[in-house]
Kinemage of the C-alpha trace (Angstrom):
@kinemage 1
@onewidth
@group {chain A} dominant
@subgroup {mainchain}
@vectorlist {calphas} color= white
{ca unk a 1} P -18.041 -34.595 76.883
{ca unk a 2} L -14.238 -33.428 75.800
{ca unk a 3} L -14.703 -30.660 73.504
{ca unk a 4} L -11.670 -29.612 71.510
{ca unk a 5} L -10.724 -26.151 70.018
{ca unk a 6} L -8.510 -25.520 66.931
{ca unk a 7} L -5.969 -22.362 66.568
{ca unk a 8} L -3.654 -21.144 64.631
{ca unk a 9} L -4.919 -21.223 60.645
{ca unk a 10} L -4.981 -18.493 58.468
{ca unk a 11} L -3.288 -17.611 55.122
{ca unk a 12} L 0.179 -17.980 54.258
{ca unk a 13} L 2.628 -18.149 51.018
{ca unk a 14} L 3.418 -20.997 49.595
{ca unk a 15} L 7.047 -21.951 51.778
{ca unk a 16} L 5.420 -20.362 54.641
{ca unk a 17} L 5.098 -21.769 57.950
{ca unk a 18} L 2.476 -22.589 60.311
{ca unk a 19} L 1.393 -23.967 63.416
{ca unk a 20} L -1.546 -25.135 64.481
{ca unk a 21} L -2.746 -25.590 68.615
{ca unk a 22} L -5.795 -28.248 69.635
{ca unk a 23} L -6.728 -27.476 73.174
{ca unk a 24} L -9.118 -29.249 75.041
{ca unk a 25} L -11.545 -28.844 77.708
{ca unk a 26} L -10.244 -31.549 80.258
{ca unk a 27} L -7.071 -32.908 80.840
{ca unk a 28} L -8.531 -36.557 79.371
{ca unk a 29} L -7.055 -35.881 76.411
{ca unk a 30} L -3.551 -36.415 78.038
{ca unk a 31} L -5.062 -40.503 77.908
{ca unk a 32} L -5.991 -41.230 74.091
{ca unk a 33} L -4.583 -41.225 71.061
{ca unk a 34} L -4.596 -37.808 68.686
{ca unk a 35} L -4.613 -36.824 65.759
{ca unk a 36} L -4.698 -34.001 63.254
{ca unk a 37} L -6.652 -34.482 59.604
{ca unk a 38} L -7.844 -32.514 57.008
{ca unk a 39} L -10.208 -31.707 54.260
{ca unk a 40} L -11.166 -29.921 51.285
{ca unk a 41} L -14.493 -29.343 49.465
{ca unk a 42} L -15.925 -32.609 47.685
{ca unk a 43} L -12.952 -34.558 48.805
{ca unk a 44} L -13.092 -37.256 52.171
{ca unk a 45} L -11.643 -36.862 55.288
{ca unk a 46} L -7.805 -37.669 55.387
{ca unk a 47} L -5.238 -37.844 58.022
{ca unk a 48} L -2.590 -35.721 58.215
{ca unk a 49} L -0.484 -36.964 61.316
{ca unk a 50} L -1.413 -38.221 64.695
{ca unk a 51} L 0.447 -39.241 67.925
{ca unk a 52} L 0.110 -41.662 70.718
{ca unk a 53} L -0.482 -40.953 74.741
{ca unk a 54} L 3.050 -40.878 75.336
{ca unk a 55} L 4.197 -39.003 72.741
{ca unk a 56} L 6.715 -41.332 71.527
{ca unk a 57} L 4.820 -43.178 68.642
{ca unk a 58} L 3.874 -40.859 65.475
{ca unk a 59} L 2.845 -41.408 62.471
{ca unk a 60} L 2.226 -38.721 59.218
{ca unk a 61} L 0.932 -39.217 55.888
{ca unk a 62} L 3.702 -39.476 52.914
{ca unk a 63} L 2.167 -36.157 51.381
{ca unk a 64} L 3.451 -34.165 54.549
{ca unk a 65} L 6.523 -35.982 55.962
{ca unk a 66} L 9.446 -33.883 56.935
{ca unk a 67} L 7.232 -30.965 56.978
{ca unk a 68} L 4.815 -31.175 59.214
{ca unk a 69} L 5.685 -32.294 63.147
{ca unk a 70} L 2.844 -33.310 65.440
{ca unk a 71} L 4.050 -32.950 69.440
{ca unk a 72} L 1.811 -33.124 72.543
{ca unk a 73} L 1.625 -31.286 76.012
{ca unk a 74} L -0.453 -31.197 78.951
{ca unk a 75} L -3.812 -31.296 77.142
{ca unk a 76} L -2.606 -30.052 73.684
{ca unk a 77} L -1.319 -31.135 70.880
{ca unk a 78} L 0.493 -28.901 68.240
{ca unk a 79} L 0.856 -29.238 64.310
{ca unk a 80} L 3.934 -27.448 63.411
{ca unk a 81} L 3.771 -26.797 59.408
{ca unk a 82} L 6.913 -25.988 57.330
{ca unk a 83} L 7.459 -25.310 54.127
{ca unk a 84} L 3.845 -25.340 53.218
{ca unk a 85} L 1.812 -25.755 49.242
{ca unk a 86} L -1.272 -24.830 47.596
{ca unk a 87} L -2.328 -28.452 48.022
{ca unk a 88} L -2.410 -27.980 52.129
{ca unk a 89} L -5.145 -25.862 51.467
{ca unk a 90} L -7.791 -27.473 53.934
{ca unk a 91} L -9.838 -27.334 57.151
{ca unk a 92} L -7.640 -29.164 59.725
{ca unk a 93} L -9.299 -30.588 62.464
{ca unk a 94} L -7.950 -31.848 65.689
{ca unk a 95} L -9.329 -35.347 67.315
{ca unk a 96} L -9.250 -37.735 69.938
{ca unk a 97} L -9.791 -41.504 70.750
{ca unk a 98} L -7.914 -42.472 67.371
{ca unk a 99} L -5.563 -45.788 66.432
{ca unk a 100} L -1.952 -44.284 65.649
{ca unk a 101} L -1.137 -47.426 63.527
{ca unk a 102} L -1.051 -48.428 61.228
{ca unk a 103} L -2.353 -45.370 60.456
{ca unk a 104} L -3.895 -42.843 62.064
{ca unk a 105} L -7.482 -44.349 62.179
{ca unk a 106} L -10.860 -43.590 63.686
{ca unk a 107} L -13.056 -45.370 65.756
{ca unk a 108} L -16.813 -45.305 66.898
{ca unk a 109} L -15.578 -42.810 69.873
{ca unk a 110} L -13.580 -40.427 67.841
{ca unk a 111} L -14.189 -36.388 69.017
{ca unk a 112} L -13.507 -33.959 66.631
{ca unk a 113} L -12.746 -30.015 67.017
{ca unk a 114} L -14.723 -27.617 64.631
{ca unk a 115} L -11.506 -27.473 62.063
{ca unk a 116} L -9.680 -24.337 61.220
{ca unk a 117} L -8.722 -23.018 57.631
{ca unk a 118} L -5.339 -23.091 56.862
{ca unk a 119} L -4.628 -21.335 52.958
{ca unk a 120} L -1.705 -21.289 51.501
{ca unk a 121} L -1.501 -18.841 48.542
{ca unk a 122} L 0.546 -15.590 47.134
């Protein structure tokens, strides 16, 4: 089973910057579909940005584009956050086997990491 690990939360000001790291345990991830999303208490799941098996195709929610920047490499996949706000306050989770459009989607196969907090305060 593909396990996937988050890095790279923690607390920052609002304006700060961030970047987040999803490794996983075999290279299979290099074949599907990935994605980051998010979540906060009493609120659902929602994506954040995701990006297909070549890399070229992306695809970010309004709330977070030109901030954010998803890229991918040899088994990882990065979350590069910029000029971050309160309301990115969230567990951000890494996962696999997702659609990239229309949307970044999930599907009866989708792995997920174990999320890492990401707060942005002063």
């Amino acid at each position: 089973q593909l396990q996937l690990v988050e890095s790279g939360g923690g607390l920052v000001q609002p304006g700060g910057s961030l970047r987040l790291s999803c490794a996983a345990s075999e290279f299979r991830m290099n074949y599907y579909n990935i994605g980051w999303f998010r979540q906060t208490p009493g609120k659902e799941r929602e994506a954040v940005s995701c990006i297909g098996v070549s890399g070229a195709t992306t695809n970010y929610a309004d709330s977070v584009k030109g901030r954010f920047t998803v890229s991918r490499d040899n088994a990882k996949m990065y979350l590069q956050m910029n000029s971050l706000k309160p309301e990115d306050t969230a567990i951000y989770y890494c996962a696999a086997r997702i659609t990239v459009q229309p949307m970044c989607g999930l599907s009866s196969e989708t792995i997920w990491g174990q999320g890492t907090q990401v707060t942005v305060s002063s």
